[in-house]
N, C-alpha and C positions, 0 to 999 in steps of 0.2 A: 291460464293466467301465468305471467312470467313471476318469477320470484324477488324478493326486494332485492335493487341496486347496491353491490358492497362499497361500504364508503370507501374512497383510496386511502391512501396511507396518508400521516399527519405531514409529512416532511415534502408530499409533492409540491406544494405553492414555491418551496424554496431550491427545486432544481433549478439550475445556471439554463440561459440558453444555450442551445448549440452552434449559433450561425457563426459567430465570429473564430471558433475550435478548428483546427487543420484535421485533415481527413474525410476519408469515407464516412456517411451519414451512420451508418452501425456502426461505425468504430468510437465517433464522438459520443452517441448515445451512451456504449459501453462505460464507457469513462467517465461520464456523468454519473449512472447509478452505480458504477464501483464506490466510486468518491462519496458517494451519499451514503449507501451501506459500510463502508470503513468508516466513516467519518459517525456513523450512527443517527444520523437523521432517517436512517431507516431501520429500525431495531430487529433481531430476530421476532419471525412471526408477522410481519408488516405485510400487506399483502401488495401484492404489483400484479396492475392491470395494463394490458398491452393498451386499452382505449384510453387509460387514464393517461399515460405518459405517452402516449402519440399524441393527445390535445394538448397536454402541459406544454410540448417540447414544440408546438408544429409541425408535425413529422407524419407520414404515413405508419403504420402500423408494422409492415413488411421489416421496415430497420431495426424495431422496437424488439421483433420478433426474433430477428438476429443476436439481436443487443441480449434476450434475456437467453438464446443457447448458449453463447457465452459465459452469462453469467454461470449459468448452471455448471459449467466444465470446470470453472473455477472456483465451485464448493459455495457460491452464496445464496444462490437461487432455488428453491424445489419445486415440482410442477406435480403438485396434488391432484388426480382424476375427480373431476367431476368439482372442483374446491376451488383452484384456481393456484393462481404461483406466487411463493413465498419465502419471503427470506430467510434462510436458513439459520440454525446456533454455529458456532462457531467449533467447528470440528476440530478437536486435540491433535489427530491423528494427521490430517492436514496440515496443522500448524508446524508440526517438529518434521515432518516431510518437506515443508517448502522451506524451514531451517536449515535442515541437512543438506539438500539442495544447492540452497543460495551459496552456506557455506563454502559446500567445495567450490562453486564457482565462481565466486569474490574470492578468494583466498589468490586462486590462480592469475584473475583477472590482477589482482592489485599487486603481484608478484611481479607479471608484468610492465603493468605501468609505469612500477619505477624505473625499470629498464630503458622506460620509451617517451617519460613522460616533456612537456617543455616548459620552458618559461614562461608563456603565457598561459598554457594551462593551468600550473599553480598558481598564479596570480588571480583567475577565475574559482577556482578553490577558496582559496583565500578571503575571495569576498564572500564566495555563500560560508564560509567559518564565521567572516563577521556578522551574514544577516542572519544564522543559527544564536549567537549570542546574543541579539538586538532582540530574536523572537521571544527567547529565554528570558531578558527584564522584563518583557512586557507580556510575560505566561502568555504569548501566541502561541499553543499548540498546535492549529493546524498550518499557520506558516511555518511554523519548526517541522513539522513531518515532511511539506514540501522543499523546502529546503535540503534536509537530510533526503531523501529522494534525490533531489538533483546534483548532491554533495557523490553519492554513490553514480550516478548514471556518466559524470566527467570522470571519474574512476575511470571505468571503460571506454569514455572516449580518449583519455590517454594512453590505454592500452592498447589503442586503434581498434578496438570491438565494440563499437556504438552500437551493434546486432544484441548485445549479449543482456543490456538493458530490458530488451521487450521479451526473452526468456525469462528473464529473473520477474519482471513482474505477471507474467502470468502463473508463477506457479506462488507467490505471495500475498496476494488480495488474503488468508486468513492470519494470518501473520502481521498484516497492517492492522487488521482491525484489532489485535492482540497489542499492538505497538499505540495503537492511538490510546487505546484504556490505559495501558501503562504509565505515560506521559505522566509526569508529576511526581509524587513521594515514592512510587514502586521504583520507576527509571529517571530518577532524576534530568530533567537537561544538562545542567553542567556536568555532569557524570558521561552524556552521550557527547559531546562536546567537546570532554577529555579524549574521549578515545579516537574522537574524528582526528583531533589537534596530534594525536600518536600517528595517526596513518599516515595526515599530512606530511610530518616530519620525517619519517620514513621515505616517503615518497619525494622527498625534497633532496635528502641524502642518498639515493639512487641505493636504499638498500633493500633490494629483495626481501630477503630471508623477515627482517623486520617488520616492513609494509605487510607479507603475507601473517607475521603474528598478532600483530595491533589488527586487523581484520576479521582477523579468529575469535579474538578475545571480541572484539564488539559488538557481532553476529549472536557468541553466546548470552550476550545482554538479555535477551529474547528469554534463553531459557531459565535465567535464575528469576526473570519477572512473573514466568508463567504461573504458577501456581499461587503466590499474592492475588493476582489479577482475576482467577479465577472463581477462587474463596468469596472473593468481593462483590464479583459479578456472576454468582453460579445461574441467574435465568439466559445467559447470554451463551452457555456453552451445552454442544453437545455430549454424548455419551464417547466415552476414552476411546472406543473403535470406531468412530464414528466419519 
């Protein structure tokens, strides 16, 4: 006799479909459950069934399959023997790795940019500044993270390294979900908002040296939040080597 069916996780009714997403079918799936596990609709310990989310998604299973070695490379996924596969706590060790990372790699990138940046580009800037503020009255936190995402990813395409975007996000997925907890009285918006409004400005004045420290400073946001965050939410986090 087979053993009882594991329920799927609470948050599968409300993954997005795929069809209308750009991309290879594993890459969209990816991105859907990244989004879901950052975003916490899938909490550590949630379990993900390759069958459940190939019938959610209408997908074959092969993509699915894709989709969760992925996640795994990326610290959010663990593949239990015999148990099945599960969302991971959120690894510390992880976290300040893809900090230090980023770091040095926005620092350079937004050094650049002012060098290279145009008139149109700030002006595209500018608007996701406004729709960062617009999300902020109206505590949208998760259009405030996308937003701050796409406020960073024109960074780099004024730097002309539109490449350097899909670096930086794979080595960050534990880092967002560190960034999504924070949102509110730990990291205030208007505080991340400040410091965007510093790069802009930077980046508007063609000064290097400036853009690269406003960038520094906003990156380290991360780290004076982490420990609040963690206090608060200690069933979310793994052990410090973790």
């Amino acid at each position: 006799m087979g053993g009882a069916r594991r329920k799927p996780a609470d948050g599968m009714a409300a993954l997005p479909m795929p069809g209308d997403m750009p991309g290879p079918v594993n890459q969209r799936i990816y991105r859907i459950l990244r989004e879901a596990i950052v975003k916490g609709t899938f909490p550590p310990g949630s379990p993900l069934s390759e069958k459940d989310v190939s019938e959610r998604l209408g997908v074959s299973r092969q993509p699915v399959r894709e989709a969760f070695i992925k996640l795994g490379e990326a610290g959010l996924v663990q593949v239990l023997p015999q148990r099945g596969t599960f969302v991971m706590k959120i690894s510390p060790k992880r976290v300040e790795d893809g900090r230090f990372i980023r770091e040095a790699v926005e620092v350079a990138v937004a050094g650049r940019a002012a060098q290279r940046v145009t008139a149109p580009q700030l002006a595209a800037m500018a608007g996701l500044l406004a729709g960062q503020r617009r999300a902020a009255r109206d505590n949208d936190t998760a259009s405030f993270l996308d937003l701050d995402d796409a406020f960073h990813q024109a960074i780099g395409g004024a730097a002309d390294c539109p490449a350097v975007w899909q670096t930086i996000e794979n080595i960050k997925a534990n880092m967002d979900r560190v960034r999504y907890l924070s949102l509110g009285d730990v990291s205030p918006l208007d505080r991340l908002i400040e410091q965007h409004e510093a790069i802009y400005q930077a980046l508007r004045d063609g000064d290097a040296p400036a853009a690269q420290a406003a960038m520094a400073r906003h990156l380290r946001e991360l780290t004076m939040s982490f420990e609040p965050i963690r206090a608060r939410n200690p069933g979310w986090f793994g052990a410090e080597d973790d």
